[in-house]
C-alpha positions as CSV (number, residue, x, y, z in Angstrom):
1,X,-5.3,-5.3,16.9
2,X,-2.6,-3.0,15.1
3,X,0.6,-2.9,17.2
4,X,4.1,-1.7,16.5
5,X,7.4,-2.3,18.0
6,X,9.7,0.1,18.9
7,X,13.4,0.4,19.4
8,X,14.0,1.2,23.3
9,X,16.4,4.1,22.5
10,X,16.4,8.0,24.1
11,X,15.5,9.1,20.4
12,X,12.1,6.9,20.9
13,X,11.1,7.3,23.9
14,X,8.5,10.4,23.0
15,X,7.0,8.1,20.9
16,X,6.4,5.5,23.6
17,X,5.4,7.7,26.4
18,X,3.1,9.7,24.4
19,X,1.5,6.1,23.7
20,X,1.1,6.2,27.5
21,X,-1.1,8.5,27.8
22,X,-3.3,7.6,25.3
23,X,-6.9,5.9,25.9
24,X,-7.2,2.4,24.6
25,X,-3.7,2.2,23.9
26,X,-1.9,-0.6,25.8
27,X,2.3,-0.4,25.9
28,X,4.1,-3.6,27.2
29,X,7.5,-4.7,26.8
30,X,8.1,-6.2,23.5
31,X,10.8,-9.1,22.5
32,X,14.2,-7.8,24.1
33,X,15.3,-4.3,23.4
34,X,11.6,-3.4,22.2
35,X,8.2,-1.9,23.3
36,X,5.2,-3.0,22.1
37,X,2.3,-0.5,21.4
38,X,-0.7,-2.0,20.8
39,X,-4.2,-0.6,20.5
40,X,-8.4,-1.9,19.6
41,X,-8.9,0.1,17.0
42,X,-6.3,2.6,15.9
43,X,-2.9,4.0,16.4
44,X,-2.1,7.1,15.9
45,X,0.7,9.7,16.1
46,X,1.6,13.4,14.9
47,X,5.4,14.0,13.9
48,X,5.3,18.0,15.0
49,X,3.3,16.5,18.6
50,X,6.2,14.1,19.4
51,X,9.2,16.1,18.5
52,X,10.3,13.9,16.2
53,X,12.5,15.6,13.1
54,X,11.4,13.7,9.8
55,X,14.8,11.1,10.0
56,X,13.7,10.0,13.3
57,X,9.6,9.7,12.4
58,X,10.3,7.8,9.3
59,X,12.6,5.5,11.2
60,X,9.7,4.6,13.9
61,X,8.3,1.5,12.0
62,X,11.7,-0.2,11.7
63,X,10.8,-2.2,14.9
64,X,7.9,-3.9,12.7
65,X,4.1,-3.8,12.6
66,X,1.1,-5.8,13.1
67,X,-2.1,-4.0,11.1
68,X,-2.2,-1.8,7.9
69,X,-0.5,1.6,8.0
70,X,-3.5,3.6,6.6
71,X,-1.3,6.9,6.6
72,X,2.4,7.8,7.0
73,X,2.9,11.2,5.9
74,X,5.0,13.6,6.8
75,X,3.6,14.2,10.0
76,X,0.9,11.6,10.6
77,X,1.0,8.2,11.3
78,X,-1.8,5.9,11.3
79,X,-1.7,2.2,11.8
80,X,-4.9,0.2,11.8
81,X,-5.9,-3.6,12.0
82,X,-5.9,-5.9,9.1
83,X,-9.0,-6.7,7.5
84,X,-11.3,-9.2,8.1
C-alpha cells in the first residue's frame, strides 16, 4: 500500500486536501505533526493541479514514504507499492 507522510504545515495542506477528495485514497493522522496518505494502488499528484511552485513540490516527500516513487518529475508525482 504506498503511503506518504506529510508535514502538517499551511504550505501542505493543498496536497493533503486534494488527497481528500480522491477515490481510494484514505488520509489519517500520521505520527505527531504528520498526515498520512495512503492508497490500494497508486498515489498520484500534479504539481500545476495543487499549486505547488517547484521548492514546495520537491519538498513533499521529506515526511517519508512507504512504496516506490515510479515518477517525480517536475510536475508529476507517482508513488506506488513495493514489489512483491
Amino acid at each position: 500500500m504506498p503511503t506518504i507522510f506529510v508535514l502538517n504545515v499551511e504550505e501542505f495542506h493543498p496536497l493533503i486536501a486534494h488527497a481528500r477528495a480522491q477515490a481510494g485514497v484514505t488520509v489519517t493522522p500520521g505520527p505527531r505533526g504528520y498526515t498520512r496518505i495512503s492508497a490500494d494502488s497508486e498515489l498520484r499528484f500534479n504539481r500545476k493541479a495543487l499549486g505547488f511552485k517547484p521548492a514546495v513540490w520537491y519538498g513533499a516527500l521529506t515526511g517519508g514514504l512507504v512504496g516506490r516513487v515510479a515518477e517525480f518529475s517536475r510536475d508529476e508525482l507517482r508513488i506506488v507499492g513495493e514489489a512483491a
